[in-house]
N, CA and C atoms of all chains as a GROMACS GRO file, in nm:
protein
  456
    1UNK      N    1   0.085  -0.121   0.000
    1UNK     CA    2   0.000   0.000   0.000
    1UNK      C    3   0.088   0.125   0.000
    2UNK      N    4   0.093   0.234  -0.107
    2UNK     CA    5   0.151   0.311  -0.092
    2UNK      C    6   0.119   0.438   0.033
    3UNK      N    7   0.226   0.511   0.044
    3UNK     CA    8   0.214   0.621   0.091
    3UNK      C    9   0.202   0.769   0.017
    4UNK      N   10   0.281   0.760  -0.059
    4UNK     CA   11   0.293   0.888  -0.140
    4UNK      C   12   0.187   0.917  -0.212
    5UNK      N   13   0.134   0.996  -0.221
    5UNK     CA   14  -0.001   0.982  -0.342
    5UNK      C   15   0.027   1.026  -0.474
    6UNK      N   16  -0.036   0.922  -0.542
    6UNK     CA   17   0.016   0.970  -0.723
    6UNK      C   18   0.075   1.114  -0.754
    7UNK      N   19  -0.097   1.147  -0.734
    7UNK     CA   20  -0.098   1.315  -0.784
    7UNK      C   21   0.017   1.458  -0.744
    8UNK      N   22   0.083   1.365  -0.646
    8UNK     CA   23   0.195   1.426  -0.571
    8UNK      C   24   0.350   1.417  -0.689
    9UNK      N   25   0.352   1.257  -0.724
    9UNK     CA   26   0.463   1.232  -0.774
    9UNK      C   27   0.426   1.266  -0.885
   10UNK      N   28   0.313   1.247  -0.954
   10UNK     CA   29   0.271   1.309  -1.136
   10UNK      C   30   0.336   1.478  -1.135
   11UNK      N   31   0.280   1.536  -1.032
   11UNK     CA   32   0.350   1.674  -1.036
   11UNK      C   33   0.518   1.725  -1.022
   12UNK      N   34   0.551   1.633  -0.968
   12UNK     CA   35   0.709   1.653  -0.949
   12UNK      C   36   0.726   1.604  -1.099
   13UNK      N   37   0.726   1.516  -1.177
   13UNK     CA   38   0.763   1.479  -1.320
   13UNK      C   39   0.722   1.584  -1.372
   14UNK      N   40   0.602   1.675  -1.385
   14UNK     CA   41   0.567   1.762  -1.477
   14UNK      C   42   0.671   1.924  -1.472
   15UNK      N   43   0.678   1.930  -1.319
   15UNK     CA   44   0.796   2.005  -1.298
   15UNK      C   45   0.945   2.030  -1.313
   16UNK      N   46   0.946   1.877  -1.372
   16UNK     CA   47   1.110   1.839  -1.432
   16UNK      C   48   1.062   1.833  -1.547
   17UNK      N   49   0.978   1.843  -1.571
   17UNK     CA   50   0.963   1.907  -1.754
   17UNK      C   51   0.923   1.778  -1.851
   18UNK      N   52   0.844   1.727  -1.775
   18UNK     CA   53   0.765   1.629  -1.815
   18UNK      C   54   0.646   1.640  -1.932
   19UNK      N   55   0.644   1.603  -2.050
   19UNK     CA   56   0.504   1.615  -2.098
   19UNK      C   57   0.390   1.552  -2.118
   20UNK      N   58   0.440   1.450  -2.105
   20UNK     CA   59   0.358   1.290  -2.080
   20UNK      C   60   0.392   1.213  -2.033
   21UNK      N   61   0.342   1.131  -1.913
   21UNK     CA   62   0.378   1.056  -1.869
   21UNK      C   63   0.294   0.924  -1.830
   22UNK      N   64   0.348   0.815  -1.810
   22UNK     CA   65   0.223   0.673  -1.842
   22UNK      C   66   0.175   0.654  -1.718
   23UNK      N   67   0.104   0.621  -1.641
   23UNK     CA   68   0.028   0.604  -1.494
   23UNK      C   69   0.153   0.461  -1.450
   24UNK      N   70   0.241   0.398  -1.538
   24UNK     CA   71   0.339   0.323  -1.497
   24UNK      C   72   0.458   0.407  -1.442
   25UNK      N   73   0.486   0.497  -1.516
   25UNK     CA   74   0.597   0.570  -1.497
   25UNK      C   75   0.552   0.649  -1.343
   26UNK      N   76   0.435   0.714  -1.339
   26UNK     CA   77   0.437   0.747  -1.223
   26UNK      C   78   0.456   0.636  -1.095
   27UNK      N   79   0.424   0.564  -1.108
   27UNK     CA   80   0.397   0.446  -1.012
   27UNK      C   81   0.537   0.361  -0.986
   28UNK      N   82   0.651   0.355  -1.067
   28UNK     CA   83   0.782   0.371  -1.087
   28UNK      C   84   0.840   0.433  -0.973
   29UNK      N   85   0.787   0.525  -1.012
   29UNK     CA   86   0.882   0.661  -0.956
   29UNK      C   87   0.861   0.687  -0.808
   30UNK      N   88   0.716   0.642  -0.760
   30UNK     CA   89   0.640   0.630  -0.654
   30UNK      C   90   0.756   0.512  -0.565
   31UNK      N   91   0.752   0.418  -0.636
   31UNK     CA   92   0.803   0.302  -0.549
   31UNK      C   93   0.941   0.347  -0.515
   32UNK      N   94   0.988   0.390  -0.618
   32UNK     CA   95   1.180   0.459  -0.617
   32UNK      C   96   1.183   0.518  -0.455
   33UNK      N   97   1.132   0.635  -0.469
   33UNK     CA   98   1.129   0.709  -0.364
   33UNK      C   99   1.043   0.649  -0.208
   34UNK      N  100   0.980   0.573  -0.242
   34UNK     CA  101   0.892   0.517  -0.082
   34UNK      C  102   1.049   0.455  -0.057
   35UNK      N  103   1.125   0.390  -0.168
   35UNK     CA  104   1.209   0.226  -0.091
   35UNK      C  105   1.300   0.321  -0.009
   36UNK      N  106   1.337   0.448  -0.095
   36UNK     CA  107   1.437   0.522  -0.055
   36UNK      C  108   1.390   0.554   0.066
   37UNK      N  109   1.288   0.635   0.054
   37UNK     CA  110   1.274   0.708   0.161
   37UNK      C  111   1.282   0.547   0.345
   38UNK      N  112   1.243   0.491   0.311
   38UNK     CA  113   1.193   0.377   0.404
   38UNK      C  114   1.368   0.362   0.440
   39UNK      N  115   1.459   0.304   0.348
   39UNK     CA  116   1.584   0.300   0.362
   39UNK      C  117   1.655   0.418   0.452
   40UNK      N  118   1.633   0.536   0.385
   40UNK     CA  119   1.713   0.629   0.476
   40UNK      C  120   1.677   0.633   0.661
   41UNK      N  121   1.482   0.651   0.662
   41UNK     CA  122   1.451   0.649   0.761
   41UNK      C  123   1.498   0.540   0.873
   42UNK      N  124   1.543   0.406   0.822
   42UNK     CA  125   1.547   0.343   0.896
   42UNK      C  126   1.730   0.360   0.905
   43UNK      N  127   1.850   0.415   0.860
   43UNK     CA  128   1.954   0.461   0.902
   43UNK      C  129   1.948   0.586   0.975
   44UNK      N  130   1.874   0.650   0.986
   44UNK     CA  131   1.875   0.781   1.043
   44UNK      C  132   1.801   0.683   1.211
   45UNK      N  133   1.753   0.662   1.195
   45UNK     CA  134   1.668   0.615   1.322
   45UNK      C  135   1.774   0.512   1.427
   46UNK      N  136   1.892   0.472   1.343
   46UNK     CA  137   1.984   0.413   1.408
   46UNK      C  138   2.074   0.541   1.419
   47UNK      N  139   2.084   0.604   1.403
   47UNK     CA  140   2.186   0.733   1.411
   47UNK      C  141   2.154   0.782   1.517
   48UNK      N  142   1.989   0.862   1.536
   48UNK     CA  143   1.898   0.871   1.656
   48UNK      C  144   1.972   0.814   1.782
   49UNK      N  145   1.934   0.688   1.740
   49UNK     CA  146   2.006   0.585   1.839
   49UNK      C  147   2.124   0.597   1.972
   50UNK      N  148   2.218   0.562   1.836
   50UNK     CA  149   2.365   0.552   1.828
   50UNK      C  150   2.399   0.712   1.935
   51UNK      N  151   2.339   0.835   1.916
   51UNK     CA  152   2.357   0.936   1.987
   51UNK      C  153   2.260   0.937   2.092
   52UNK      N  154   2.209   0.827   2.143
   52UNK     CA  155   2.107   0.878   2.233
   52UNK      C  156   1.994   0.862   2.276
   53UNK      N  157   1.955   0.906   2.143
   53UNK     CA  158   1.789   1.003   2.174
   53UNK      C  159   1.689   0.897   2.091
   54UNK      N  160   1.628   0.935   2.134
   54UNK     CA  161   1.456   0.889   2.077
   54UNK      C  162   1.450   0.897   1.969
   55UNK      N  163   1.385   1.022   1.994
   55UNK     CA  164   1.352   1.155   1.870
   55UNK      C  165   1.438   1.154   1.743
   56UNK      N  166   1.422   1.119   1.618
   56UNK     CA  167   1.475   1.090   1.480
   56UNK      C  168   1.433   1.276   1.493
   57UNK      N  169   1.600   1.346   1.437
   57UNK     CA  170   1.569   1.476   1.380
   57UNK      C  171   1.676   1.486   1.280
   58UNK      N  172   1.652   1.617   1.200
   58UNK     CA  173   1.670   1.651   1.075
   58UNK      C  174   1.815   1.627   1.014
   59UNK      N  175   1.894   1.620   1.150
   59UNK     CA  176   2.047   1.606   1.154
   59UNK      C  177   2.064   1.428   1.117
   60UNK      N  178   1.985   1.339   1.172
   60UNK     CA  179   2.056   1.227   1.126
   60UNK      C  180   1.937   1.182   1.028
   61UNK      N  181   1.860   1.263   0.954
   61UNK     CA  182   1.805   1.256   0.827
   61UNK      C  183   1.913   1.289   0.744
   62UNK      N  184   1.982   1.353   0.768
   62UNK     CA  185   2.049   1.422   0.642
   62UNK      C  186   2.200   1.320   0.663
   63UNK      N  187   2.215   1.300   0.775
   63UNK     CA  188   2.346   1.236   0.758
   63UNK      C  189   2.313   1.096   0.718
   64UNK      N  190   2.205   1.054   0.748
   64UNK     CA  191   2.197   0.903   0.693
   64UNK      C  192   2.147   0.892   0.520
   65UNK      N  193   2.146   1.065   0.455
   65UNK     CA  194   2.096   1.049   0.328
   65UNK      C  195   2.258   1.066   0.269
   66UNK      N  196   2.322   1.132   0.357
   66UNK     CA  197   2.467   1.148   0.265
   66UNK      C  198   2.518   1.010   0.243
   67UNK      N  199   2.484   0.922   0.392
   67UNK     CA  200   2.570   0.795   0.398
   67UNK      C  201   2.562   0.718   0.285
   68UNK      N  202   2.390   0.713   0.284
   68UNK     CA  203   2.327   0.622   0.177
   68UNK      C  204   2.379   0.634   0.061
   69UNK      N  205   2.374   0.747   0.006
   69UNK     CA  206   2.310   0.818  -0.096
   69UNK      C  207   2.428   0.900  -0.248
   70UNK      N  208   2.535   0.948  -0.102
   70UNK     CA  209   2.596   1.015  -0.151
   70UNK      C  210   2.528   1.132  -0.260
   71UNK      N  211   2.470   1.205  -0.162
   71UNK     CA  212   2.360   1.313  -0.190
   71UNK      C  213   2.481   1.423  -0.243
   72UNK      N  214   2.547   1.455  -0.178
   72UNK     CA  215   2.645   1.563  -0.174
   72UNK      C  216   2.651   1.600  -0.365
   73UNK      N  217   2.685   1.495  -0.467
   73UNK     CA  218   2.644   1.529  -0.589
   73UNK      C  219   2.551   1.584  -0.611
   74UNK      N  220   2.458   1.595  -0.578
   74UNK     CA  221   2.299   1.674  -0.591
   74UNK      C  222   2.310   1.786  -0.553
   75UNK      N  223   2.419   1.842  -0.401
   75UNK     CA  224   2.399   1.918  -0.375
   75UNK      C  225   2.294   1.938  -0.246
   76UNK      N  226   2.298   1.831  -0.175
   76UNK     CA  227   2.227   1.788  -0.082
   76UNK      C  228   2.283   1.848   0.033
   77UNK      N  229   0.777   2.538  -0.282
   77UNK     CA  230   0.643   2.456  -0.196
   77UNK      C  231   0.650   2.314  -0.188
   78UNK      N  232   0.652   2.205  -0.108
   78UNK     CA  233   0.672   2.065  -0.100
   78UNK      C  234   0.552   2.031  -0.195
   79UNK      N  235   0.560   1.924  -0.250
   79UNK     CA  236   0.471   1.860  -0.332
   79UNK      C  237   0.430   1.723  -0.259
   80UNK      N  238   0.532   1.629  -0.187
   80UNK     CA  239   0.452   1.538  -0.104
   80UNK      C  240   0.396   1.566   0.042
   81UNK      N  241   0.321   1.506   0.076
   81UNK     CA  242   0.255   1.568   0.225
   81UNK      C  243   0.353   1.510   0.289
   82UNK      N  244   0.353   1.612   0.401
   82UNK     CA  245   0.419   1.530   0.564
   82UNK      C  246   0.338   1.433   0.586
   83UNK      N  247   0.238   1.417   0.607
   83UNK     CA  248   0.187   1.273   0.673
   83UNK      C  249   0.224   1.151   0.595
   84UNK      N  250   0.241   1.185   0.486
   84UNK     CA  251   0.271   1.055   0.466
   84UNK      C  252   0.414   1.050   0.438
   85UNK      N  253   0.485   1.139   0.452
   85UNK     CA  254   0.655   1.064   0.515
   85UNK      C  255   0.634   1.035   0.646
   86UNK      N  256   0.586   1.126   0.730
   86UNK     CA  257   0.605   1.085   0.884
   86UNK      C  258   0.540   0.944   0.878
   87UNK      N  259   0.461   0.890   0.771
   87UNK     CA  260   0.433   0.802   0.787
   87UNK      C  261   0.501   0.630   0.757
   88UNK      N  262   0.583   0.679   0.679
   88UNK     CA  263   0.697   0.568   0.628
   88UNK      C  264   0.828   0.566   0.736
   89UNK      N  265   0.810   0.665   0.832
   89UNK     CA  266   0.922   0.710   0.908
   89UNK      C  267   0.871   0.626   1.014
   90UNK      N  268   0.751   0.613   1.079
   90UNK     CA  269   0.681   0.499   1.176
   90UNK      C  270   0.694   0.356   1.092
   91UNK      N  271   0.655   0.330   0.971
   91UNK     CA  272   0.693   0.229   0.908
   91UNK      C  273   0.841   0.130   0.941
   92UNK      N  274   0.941   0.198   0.931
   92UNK     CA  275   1.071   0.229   0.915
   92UNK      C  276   1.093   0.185   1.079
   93UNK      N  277   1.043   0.178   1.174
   93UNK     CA  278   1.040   0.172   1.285
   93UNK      C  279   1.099   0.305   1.392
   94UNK      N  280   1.017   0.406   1.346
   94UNK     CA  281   1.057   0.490   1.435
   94UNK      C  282   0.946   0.557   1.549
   95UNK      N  283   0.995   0.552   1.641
   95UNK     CA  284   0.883   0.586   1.799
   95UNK      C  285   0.849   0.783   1.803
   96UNK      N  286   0.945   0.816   1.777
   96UNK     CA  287   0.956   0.936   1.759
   96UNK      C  288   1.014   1.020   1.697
   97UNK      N  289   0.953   1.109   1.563
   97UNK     CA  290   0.987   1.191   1.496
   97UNK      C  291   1.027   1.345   1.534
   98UNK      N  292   1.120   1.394   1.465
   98UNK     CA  293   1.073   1.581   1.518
   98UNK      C  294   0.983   1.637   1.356
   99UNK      N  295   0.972   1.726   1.361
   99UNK     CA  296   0.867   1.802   1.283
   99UNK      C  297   1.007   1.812   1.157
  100UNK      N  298   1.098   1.909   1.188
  100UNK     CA  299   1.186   1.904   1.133
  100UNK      C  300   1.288   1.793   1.066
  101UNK      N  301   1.257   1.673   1.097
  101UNK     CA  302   1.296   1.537   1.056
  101UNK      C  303   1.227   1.510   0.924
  102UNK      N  304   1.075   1.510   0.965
  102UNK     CA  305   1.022   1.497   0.869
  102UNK      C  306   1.015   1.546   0.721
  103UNK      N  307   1.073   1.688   0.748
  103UNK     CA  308   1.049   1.804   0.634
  103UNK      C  309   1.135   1.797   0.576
  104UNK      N  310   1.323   1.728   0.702
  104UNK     CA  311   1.442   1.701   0.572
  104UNK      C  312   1.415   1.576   0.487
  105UNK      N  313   1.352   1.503   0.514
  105UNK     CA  314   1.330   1.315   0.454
  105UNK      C  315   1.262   1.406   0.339
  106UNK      N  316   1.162   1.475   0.345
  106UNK     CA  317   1.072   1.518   0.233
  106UNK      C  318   1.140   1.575   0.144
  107UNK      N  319   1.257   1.683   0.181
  107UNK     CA  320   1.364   1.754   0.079
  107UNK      C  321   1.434   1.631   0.018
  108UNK      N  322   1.487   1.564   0.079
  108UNK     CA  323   1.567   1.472   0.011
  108UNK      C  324   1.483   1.405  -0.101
  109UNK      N  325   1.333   1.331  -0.045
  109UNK     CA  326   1.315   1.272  -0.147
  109UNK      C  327   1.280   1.351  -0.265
  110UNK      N  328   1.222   1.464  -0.251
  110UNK     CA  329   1.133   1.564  -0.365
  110UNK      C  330   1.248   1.560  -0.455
  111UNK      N  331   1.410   1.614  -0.420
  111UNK     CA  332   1.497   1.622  -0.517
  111UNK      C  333   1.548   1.571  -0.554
  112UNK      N  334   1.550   1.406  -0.474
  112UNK     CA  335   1.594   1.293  -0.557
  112UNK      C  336   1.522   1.246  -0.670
  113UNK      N  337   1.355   1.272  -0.635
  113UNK     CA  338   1.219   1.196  -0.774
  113UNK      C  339   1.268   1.377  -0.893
  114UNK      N  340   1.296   1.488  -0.864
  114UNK     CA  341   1.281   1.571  -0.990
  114UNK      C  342   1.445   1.544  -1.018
  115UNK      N  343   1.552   1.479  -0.946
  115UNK     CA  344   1.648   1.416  -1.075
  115UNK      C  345   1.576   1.287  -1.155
  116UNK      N  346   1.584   1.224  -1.122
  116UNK     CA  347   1.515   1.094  -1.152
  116UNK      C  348   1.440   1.119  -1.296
  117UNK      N  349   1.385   1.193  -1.260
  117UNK     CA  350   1.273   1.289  -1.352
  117UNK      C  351   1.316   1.297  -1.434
  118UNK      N  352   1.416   1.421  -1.426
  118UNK     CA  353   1.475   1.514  -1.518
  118UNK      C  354   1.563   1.363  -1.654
  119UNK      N  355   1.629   1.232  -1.553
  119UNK     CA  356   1.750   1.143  -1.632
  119UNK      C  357   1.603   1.102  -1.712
  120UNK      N  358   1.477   1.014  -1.674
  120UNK     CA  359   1.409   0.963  -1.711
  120UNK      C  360   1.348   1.027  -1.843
  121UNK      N  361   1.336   1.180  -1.824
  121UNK     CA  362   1.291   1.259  -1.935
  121UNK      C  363   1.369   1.228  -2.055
  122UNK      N  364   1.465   1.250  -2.026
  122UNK     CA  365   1.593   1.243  -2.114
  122UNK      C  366   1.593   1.082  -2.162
  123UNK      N  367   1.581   1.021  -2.118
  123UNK     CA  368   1.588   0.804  -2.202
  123UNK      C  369   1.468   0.876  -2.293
  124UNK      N  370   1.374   0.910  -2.230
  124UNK     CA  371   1.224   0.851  -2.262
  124UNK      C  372   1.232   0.970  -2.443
  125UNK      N  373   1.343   1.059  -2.438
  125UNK     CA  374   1.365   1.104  -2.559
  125UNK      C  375   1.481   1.075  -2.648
  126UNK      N  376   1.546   1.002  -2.574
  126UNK     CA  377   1.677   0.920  -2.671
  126UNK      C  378   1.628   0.822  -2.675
  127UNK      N  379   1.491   0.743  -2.706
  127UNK     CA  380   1.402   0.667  -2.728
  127UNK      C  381   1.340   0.686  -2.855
  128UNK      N  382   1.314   0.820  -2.861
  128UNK     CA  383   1.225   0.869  -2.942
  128UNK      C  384   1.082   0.868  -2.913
  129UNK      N  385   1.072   0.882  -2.824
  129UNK     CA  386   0.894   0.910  -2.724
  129UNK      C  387   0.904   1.018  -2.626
  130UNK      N  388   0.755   1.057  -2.655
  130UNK     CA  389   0.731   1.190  -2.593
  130UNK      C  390   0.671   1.144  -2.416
  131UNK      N  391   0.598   0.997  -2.458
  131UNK     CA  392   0.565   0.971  -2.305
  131UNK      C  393   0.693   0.917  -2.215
  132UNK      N  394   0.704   0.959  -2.057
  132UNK     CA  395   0.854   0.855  -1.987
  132UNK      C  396   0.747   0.778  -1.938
  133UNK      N  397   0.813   0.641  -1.945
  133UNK     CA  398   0.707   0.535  -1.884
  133UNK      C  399   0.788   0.448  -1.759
  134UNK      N  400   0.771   0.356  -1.735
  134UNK     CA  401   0.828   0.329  -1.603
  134UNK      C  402   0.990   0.277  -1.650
  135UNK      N  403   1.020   0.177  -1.759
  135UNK     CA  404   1.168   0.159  -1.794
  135UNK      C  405   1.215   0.261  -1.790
  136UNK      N  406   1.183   0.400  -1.821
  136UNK     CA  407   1.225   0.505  -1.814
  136UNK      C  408   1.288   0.555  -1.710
  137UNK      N  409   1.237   0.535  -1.585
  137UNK     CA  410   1.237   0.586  -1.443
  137UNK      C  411   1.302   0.503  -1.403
  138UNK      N  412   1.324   0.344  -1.422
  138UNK     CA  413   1.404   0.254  -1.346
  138UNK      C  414   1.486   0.265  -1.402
  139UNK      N  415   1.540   0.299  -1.529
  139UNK     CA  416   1.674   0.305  -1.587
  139UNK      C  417   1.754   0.460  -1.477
  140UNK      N  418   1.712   0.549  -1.515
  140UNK     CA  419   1.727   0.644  -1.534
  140UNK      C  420   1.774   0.664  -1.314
  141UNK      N  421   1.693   0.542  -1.224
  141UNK     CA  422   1.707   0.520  -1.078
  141UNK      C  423   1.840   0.446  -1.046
  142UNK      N  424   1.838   0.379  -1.170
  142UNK     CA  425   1.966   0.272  -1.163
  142UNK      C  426   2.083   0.347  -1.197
  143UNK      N  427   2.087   0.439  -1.311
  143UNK     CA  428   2.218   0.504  -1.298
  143UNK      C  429   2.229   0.650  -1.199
  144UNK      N  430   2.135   0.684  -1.153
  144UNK     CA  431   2.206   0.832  -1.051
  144UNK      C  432   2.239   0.739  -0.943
  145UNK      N  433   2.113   0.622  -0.907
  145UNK     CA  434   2.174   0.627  -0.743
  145UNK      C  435   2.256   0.443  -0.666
  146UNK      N  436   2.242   0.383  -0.836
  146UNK     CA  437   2.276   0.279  -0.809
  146UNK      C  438   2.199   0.188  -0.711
  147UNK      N  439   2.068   0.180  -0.733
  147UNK     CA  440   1.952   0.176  -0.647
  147UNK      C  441   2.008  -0.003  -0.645
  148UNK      N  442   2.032  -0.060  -0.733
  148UNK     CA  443   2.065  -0.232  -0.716
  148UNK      C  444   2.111  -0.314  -0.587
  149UNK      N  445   2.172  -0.187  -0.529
  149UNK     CA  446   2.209  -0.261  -0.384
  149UNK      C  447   2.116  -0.236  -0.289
  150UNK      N  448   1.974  -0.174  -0.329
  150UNK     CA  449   1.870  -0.141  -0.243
  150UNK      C  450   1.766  -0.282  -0.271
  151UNK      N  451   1.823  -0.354  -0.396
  151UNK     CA  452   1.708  -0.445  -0.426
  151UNK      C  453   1.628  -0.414  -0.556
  152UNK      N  454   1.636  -0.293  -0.613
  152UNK     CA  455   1.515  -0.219  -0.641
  152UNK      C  456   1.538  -0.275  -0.848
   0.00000   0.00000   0.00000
């Protein structure tokens, strides 16, 4: 069951300059980003951890997206 | 302006096994993913026209996932 809702990810494609796109491609793109997102959350939540605390905040979001991710190309 | 809702990252972030979020946790997971799906986008645009098609369809998006982020070691 997803989380993200279509109409969310159809708009991010149209904003990268999308002109058509297939209800597959969105749904693609949907799954890309849930696995990701599920992946990072669950390194950041050991980061949480690892320092401590409970509370998952923005600091070991971002460090568990560099780890992953190697965001820093993006500009992350 | 974010294009996916917070609730439903904070909601993959409980998924993910987390007890407690901050507000600000949530909103970096959301940056990360928004600009990871408008690259994605942007590579996918680009196959889906060195194809010679105006629609990107999902090979589009998994190609295009496989070379920015090397998603293969995610499974994906």
């Amino acid at each position: 069951m997803p989380d993200i809702a279509f109409s969310a990810v159809d708009r991010i494609m149209r904003k990268a300059g999308a002109e058509r796109v297939s209800e597959d491609g969105v749904e693609a793109l949907r799954d890309v980003i849930e696995t990701l997102a599920l992946e990072i959350s669950r390194e950041a939540i050991a980061l949480a951890k690892h320092a401590g605390r409970k509370t998952v905040n923005a600091e070991d979001v971002k460090l568990a997206s560099r780890k992953l991710l190697a965001l820093t190309k993006l500009g992350i």
